[in-house]
N, CA, C and O atoms as a printed pandas DataFrame, in Angstrom:
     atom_number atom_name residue_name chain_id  residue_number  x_coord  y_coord  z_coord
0              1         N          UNK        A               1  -11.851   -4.975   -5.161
1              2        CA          UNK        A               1  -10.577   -5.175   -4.496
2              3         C          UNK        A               1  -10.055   -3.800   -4.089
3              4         O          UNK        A               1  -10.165   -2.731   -4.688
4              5         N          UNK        A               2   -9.379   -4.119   -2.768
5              6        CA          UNK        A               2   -8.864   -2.525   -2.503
6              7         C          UNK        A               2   -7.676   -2.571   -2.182
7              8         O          UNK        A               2   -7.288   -3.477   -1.444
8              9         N          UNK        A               3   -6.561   -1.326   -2.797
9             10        CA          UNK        A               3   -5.332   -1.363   -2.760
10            11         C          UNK        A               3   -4.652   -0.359   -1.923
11            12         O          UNK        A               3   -5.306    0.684   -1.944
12            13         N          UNK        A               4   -3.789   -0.283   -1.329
13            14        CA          UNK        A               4   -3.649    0.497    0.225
14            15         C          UNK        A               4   -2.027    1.060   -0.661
15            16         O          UNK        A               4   -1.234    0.294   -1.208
16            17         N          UNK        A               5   -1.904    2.557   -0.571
17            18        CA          UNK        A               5   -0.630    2.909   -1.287
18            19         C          UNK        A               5   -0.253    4.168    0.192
19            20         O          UNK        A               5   -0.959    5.133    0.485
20            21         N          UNK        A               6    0.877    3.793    0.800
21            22        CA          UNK        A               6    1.187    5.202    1.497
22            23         C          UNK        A               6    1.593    6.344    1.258
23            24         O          UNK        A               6    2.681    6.138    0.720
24            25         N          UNK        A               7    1.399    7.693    1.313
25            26        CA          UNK        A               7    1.638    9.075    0.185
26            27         C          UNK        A               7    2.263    9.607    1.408
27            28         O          UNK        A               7    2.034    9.582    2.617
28            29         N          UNK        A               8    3.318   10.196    0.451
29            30        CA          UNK        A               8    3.739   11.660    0.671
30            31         C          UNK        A               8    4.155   12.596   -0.381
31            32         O          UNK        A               8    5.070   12.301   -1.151
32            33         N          UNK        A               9    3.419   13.900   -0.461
33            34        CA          UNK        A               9    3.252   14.476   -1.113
34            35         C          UNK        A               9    2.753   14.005   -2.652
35            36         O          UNK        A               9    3.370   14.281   -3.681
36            37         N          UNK        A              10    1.665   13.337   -2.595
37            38        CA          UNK        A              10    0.891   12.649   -3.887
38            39         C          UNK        A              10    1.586   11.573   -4.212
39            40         O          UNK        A              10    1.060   10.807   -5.020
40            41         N          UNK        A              11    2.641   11.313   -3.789
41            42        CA          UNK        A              11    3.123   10.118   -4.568
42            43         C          UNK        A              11    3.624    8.778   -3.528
43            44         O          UNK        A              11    3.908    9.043   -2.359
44            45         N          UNK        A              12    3.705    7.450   -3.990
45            46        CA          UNK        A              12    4.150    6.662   -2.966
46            47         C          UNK        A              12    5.299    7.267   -1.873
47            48         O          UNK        A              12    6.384    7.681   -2.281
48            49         N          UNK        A              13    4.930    7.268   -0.425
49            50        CA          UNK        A              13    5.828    7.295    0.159
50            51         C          UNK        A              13    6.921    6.046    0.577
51            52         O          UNK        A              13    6.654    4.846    0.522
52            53         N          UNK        A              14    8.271    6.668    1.026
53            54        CA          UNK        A              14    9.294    5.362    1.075
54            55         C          UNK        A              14    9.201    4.539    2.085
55            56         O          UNK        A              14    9.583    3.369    2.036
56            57         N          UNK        A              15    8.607    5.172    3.233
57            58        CA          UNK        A              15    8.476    4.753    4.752
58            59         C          UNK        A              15    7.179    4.539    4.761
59            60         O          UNK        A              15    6.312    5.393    4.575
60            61         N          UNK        A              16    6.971    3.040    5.043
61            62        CA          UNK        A              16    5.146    3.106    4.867
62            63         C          UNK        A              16    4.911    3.373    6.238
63            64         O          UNK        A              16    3.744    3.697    6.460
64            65         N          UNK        A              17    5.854    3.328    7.493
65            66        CA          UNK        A              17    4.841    3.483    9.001
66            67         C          UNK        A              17    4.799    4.912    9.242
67            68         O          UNK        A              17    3.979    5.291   10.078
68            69         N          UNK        A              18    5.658    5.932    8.564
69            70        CA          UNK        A              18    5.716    6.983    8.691
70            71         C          UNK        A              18    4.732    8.157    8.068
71            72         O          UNK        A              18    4.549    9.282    8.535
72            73         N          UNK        A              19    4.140    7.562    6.859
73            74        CA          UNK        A              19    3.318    8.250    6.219
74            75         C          UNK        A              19    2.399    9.152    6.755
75            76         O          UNK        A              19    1.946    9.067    7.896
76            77         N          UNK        A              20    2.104   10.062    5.898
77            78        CA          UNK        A              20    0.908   11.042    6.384
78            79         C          UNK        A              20   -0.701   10.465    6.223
79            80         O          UNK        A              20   -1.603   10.293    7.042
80            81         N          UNK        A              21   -0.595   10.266    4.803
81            82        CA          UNK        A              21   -2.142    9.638    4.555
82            83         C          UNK        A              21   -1.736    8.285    3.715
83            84         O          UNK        A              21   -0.610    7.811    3.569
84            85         N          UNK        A              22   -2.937    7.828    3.230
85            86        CA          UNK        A              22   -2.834    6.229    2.660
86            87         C          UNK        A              22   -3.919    6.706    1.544
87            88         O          UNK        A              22   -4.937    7.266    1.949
88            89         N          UNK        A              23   -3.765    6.537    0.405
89            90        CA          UNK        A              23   -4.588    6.124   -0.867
90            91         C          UNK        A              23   -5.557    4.757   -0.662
91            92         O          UNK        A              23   -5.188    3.586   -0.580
92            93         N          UNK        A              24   -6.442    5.116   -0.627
93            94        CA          UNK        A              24   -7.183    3.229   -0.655
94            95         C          UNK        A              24   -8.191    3.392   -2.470
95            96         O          UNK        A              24   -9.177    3.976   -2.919
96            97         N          UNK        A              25   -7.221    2.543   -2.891
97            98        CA          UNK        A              25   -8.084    2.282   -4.143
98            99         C          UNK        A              25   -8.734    1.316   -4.651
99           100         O          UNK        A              25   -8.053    0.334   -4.944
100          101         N          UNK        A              26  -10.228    1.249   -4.925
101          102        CA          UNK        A              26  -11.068    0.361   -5.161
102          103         C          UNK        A              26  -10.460    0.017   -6.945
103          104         O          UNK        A              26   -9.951    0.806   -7.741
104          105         N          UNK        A              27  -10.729   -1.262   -7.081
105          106        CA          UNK        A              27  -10.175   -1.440   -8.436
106          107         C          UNK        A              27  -11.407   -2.752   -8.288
107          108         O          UNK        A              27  -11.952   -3.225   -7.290
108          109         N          UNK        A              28  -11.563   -3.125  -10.022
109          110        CA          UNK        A              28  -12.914   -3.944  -10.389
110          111         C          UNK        A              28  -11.392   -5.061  -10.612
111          112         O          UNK        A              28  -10.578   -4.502  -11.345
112          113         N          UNK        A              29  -10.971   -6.298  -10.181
113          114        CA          UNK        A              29  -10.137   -6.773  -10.403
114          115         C          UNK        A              29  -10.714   -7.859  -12.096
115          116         O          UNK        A              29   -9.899   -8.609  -12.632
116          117         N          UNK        A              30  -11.802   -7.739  -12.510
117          118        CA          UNK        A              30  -11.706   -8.272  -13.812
118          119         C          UNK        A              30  -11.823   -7.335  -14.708
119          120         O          UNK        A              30  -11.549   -7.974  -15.724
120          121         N          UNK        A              31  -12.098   -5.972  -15.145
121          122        CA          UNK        A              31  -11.633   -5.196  -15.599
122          123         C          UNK        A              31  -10.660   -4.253  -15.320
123          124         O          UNK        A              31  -10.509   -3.344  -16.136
124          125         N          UNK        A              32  -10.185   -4.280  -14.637
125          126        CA          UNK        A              32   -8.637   -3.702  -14.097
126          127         C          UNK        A              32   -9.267   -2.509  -13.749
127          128         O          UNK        A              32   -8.603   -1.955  -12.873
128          129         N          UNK        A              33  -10.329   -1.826  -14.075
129          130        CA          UNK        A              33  -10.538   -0.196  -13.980
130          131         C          UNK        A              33  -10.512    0.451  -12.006
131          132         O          UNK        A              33  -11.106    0.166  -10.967
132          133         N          UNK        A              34   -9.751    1.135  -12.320
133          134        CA          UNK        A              34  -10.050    2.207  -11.164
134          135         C          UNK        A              34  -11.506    2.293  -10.955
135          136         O          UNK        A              34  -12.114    2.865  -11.859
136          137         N          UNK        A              35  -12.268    1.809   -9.866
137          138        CA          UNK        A              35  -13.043    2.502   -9.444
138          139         C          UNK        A              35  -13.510    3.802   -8.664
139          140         O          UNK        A              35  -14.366    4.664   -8.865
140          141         N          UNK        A              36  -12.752    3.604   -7.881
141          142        CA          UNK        A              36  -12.735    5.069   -6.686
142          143         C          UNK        A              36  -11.156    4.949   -6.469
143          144         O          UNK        A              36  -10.355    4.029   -6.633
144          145         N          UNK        A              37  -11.026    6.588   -5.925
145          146        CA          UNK        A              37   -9.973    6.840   -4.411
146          147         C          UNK        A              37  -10.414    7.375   -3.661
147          148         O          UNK        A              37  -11.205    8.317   -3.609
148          149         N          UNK        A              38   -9.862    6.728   -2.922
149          150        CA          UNK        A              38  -10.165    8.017   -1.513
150          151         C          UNK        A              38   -9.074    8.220   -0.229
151          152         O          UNK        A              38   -9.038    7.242    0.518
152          153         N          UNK        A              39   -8.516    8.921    0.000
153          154        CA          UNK        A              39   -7.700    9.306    0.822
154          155         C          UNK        A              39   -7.940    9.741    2.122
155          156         O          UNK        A              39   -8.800   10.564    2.438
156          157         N          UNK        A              40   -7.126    9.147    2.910
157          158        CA          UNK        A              40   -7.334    9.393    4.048
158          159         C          UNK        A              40   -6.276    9.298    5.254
159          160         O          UNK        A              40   -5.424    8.411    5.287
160          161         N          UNK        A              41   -6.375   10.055    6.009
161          162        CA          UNK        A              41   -5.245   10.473    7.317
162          163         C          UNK        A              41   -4.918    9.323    7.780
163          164         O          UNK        A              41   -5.915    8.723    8.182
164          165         N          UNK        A              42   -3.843    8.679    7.917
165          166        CA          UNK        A              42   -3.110    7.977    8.701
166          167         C          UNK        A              42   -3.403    7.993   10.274
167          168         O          UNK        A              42   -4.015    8.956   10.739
168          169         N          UNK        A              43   -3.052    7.123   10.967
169          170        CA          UNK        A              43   -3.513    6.929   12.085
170          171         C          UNK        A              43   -1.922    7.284   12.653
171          172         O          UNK        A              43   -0.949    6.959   11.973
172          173         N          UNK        A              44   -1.799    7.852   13.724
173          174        CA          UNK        A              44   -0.616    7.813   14.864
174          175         C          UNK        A              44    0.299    6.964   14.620
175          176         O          UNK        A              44   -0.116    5.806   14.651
176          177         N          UNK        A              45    1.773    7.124   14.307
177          178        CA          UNK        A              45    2.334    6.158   14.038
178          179         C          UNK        A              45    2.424    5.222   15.707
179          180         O          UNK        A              45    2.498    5.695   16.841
180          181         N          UNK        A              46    2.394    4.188   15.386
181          182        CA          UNK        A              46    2.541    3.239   16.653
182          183         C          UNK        A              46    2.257    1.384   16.124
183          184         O          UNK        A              46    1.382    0.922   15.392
184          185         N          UNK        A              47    3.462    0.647   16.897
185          186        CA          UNK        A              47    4.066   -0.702   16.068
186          187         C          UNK        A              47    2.630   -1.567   16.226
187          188         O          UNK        A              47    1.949   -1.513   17.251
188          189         N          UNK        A              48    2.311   -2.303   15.150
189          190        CA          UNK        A              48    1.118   -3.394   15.166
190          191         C          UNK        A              48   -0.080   -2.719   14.643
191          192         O          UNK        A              48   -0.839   -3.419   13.973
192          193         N          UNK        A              49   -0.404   -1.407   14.838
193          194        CA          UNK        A              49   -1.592   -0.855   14.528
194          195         C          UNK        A              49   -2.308   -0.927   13.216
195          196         O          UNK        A              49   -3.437   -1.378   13.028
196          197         N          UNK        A              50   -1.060   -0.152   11.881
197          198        CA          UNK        A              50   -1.997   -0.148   10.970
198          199         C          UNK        A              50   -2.222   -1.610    9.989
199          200         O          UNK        A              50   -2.818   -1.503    8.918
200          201         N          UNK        A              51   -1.700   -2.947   10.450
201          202        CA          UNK        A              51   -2.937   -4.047   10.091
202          203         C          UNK        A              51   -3.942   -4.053    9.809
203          204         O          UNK        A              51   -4.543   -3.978    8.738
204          205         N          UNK        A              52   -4.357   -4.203   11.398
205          206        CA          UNK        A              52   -6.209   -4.553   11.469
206          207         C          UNK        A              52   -6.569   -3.099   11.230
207          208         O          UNK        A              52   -7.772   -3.165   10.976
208          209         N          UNK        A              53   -6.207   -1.805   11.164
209          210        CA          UNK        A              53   -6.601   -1.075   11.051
210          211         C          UNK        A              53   -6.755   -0.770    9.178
211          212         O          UNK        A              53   -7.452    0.186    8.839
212          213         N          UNK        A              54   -6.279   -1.372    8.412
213          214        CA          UNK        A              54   -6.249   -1.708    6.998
214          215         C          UNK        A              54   -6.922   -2.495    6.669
215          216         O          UNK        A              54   -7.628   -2.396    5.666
216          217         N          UNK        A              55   -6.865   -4.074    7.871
217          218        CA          UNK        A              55   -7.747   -4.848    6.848
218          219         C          UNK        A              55   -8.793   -4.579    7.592
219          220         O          UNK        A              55   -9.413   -5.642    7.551
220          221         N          UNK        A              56   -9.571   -3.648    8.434
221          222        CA          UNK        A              56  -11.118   -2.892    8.967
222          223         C          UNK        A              56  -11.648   -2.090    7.688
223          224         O          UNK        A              56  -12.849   -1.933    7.471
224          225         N          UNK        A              57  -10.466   -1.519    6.729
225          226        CA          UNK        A              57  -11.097   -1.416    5.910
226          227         C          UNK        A              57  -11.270   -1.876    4.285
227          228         O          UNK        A              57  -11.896   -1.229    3.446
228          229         N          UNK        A              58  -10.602   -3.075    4.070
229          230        CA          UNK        A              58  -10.855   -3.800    3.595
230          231         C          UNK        A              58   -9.627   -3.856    2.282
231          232         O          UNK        A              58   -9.727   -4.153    1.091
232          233         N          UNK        A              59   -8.814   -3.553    2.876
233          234        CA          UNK        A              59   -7.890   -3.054    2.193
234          235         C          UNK        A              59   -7.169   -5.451    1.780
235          236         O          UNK        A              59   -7.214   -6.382    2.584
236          237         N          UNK        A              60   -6.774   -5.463    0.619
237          238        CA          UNK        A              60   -6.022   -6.721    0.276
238          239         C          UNK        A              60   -4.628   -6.375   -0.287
239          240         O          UNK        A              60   -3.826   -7.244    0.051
240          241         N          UNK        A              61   -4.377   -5.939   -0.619
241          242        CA          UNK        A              61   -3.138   -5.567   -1.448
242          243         C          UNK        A              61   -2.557   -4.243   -0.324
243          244         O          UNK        A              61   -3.172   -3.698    0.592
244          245         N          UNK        A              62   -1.449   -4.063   -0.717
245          246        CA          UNK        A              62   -0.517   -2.868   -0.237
246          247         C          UNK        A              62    0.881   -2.984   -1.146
247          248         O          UNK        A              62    1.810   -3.786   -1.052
248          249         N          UNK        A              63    0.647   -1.788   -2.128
249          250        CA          UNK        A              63    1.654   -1.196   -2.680
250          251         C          UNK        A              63    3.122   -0.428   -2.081
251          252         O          UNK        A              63    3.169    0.798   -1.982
252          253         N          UNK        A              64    4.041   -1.119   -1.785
253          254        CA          UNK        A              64    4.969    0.144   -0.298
254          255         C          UNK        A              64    6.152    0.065   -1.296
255          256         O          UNK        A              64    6.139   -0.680   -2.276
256          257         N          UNK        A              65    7.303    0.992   -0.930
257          258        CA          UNK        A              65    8.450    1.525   -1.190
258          259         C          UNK        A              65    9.498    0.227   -0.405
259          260         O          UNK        A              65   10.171   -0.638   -0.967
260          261         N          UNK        A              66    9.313    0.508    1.129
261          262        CA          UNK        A              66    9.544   -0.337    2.316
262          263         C          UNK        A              66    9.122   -0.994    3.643
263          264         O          UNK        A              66    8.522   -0.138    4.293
264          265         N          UNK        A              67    9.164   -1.786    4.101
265          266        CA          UNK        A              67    8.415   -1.858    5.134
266          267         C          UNK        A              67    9.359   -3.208    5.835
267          268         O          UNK        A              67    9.821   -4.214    5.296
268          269         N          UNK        A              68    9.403   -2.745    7.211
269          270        CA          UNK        A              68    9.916   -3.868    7.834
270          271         C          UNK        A              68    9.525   -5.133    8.061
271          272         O          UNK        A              68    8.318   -5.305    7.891
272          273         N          UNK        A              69   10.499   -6.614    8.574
273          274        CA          UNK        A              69    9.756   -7.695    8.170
274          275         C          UNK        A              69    8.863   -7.823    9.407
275          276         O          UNK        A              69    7.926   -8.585    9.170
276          277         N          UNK        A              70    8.849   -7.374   10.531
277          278        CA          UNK        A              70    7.600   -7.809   11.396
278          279         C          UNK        A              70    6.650   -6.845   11.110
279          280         O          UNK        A              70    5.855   -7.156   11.997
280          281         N          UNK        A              71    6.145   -5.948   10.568
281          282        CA          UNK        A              71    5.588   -5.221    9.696
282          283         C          UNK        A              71    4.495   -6.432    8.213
283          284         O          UNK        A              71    3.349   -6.542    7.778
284          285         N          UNK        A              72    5.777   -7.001    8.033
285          286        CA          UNK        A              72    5.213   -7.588    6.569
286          287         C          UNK        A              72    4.380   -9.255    6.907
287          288         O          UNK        A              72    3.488   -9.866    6.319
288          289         N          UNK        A              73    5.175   -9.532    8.095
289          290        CA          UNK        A              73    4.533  -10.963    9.128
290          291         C          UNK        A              73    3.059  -10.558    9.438
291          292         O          UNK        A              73    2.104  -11.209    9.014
292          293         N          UNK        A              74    2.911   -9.193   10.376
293          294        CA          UNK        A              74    1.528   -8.587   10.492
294          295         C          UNK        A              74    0.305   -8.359    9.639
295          296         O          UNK        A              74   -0.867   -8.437   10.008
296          297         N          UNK        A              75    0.804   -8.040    8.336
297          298        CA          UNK        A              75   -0.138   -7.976    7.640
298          299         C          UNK        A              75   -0.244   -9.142    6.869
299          300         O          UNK        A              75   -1.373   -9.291    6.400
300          301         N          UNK        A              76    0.984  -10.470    6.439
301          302        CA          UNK        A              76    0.073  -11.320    6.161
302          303         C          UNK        A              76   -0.864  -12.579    7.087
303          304         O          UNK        A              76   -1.469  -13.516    6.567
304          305         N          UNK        A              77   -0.777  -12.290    8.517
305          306        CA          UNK        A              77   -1.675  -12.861    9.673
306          307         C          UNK        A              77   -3.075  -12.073    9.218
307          308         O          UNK        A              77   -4.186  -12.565    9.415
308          309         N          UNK        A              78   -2.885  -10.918    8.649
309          310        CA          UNK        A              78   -4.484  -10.184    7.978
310          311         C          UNK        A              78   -4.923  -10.797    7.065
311          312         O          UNK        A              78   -6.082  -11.195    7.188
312          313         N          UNK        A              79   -4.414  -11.013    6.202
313          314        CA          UNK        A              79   -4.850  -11.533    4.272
314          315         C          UNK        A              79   -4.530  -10.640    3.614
315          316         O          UNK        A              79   -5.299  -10.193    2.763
316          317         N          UNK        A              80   -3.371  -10.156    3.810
317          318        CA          UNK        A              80   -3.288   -8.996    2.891
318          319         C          UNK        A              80   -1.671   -8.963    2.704
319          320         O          UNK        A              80   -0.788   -8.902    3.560
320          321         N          UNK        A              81   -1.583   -9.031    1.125
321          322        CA          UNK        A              81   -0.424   -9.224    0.341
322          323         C          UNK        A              81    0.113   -8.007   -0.255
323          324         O          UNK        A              81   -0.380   -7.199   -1.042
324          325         N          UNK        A              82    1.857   -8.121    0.626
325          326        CA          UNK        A              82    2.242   -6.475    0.230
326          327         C          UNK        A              82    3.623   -6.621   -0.483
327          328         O          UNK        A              82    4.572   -7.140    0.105
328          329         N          UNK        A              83    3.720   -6.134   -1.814
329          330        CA          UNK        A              83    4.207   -5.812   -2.780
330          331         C          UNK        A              83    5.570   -4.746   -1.786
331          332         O          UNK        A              83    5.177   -3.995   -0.893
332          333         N          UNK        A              84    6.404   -4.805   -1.971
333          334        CA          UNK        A              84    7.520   -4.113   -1.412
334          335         C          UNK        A              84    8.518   -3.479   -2.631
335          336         O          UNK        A              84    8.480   -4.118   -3.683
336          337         N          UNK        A              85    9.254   -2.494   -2.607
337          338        CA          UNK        A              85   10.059   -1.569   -3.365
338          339         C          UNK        A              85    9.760   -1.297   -4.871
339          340         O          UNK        A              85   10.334   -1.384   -5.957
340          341         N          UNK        A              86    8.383   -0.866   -4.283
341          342        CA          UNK        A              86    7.703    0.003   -5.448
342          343         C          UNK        A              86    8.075    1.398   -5.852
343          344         O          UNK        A              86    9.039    1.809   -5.206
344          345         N          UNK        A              87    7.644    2.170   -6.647
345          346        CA          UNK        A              87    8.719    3.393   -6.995
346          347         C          UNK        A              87    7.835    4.598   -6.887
347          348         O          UNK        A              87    6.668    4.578   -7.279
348          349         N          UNK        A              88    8.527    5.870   -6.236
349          350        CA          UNK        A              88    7.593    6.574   -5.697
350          351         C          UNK        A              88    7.112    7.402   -7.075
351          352         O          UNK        A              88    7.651    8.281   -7.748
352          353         N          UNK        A              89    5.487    6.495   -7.188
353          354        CA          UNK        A              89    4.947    7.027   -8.071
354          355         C          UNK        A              89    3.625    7.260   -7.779
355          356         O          UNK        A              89    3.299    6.887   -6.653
356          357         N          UNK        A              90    2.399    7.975   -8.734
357          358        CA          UNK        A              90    1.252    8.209   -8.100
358          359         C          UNK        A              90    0.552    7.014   -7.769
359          360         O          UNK        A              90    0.985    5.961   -8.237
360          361         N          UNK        A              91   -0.576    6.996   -6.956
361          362        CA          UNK        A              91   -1.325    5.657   -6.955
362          363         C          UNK        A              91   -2.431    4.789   -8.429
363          364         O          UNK        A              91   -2.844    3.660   -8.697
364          365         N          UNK        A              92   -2.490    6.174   -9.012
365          366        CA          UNK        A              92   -2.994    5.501  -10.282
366          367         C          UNK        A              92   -2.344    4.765  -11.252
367          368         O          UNK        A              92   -2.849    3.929  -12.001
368          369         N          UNK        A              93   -0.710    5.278  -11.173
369          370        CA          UNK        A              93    0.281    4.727  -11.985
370          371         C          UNK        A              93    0.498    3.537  -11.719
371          372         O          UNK        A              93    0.632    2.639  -12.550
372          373         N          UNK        A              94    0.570    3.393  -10.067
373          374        CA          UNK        A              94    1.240    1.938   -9.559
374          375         C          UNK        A              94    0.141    0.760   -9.871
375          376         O          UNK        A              94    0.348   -0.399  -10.231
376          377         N          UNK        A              95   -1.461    1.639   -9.536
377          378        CA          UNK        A              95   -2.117    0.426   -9.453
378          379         C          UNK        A              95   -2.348   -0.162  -11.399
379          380         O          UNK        A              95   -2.666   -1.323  -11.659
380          381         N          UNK        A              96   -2.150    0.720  -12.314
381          382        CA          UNK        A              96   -2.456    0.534  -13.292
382          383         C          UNK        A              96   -1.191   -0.589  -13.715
383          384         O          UNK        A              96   -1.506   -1.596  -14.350
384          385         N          UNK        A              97   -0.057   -0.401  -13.407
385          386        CA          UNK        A              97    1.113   -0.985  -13.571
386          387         C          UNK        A              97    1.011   -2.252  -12.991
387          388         O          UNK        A              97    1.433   -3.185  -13.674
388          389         N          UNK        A              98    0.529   -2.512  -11.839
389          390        CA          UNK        A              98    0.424   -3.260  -11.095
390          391         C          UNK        A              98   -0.689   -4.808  -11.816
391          392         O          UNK        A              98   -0.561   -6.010  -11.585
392          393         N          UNK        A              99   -1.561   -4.179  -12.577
393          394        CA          UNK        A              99   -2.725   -4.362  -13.048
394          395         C          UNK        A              99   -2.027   -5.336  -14.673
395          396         O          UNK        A              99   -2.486   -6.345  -15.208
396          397         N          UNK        A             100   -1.077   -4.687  -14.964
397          398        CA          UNK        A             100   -0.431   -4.891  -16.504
398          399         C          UNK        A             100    0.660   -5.419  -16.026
399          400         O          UNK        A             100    1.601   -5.007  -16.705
400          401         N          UNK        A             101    1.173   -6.442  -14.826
401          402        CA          UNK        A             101    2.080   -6.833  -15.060
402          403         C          UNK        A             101    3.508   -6.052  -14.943
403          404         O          UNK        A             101    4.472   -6.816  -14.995
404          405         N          UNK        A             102    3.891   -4.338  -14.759
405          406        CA          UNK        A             102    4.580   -4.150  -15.283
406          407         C          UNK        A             102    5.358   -3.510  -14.070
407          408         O          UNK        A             102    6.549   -3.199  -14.028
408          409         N          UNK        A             103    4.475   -3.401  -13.177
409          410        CA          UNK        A             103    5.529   -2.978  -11.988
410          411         C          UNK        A             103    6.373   -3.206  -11.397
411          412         O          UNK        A             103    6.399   -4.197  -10.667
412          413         N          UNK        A             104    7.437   -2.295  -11.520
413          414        CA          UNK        A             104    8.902   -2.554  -10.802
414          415         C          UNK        A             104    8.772   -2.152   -9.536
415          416         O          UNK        A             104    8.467   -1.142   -8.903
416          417         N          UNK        A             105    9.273   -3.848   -9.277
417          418        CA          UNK        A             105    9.252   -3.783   -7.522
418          419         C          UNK        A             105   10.855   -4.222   -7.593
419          420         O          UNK        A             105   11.380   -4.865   -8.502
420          421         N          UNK        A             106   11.533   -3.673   -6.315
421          422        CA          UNK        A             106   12.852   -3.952   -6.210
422          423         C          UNK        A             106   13.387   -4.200   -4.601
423          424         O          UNK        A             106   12.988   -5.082   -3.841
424          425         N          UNK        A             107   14.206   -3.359   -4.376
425          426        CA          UNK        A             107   15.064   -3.957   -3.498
426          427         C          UNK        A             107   13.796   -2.937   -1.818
427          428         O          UNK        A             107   13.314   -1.805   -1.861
428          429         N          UNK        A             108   13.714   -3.796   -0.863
429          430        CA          UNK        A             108   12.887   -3.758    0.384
430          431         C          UNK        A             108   13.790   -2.221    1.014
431          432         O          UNK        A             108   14.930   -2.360    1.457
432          433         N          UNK        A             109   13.205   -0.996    0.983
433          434        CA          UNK        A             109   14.095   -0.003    1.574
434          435         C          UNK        A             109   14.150    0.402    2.898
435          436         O          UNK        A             109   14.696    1.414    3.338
436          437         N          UNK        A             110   13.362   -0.721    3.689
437          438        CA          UNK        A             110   13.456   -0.387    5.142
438          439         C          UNK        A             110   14.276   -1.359    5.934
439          440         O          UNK        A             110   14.131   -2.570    5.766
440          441         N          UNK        A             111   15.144   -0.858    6.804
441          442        CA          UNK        A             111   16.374   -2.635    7.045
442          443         C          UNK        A             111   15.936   -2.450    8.373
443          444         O          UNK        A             111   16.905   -2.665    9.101
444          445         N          UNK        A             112   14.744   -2.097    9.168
445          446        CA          UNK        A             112   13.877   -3.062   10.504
446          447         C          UNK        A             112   12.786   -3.461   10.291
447          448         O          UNK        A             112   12.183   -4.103   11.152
């Protein structure tokens, strides 16, 4: 399973269309373990794009801070289920948290 987290400066960023790079983390979803990360440059910000450009890489999950609702319509027309007002933390933290039940998700911080 792969989990899509947007960074700035190592840690979740708040603005997921704005981001610099994206964390994609492979996780074994019956042993919860981290398999890989790997990071990588963001594409141009521009509206509709990073979807199919997420689920090309196989990304199911997305960990975000905020994200707008035609934003959140887009990616679930992909198959891919996104967790909203997560806390800007590293991607190992969130996905481990995420993994245990324990992640605080809260209030959606993007209002378009």
């Amino acid at each position: 399973m792969k989990i899509a987290i947007p960074l700035a400066d190592g840690k979740l960023a708040m603005h997921f269309g704005h981001c610099e790079h994206f964390a994609l983390v492979d996780v074994d979803p019956s042993t919860k373990k981290i398999l890989k990360r790997e990071d990588i440059a963001a594409p141009p910000h521009e509206p509709g794009l990073l979807p199919p450009w997420l689920a090309e890489r196989g990304v199911k999950i997305i960990l975000a801070g905020g994200m707008g609702q035609r934003a959140l319509g887009l990616f679930a027309e992909q198959g891919i289920e996104v967790i909203i007002g997560a806390p800007a933390e590293t991607p190992e933290k969130l996905v481990k948290d995420y993994f245990a039940n324990t992640l605080t998700s809260g209030t959606n911080l993007c209002d378009h």
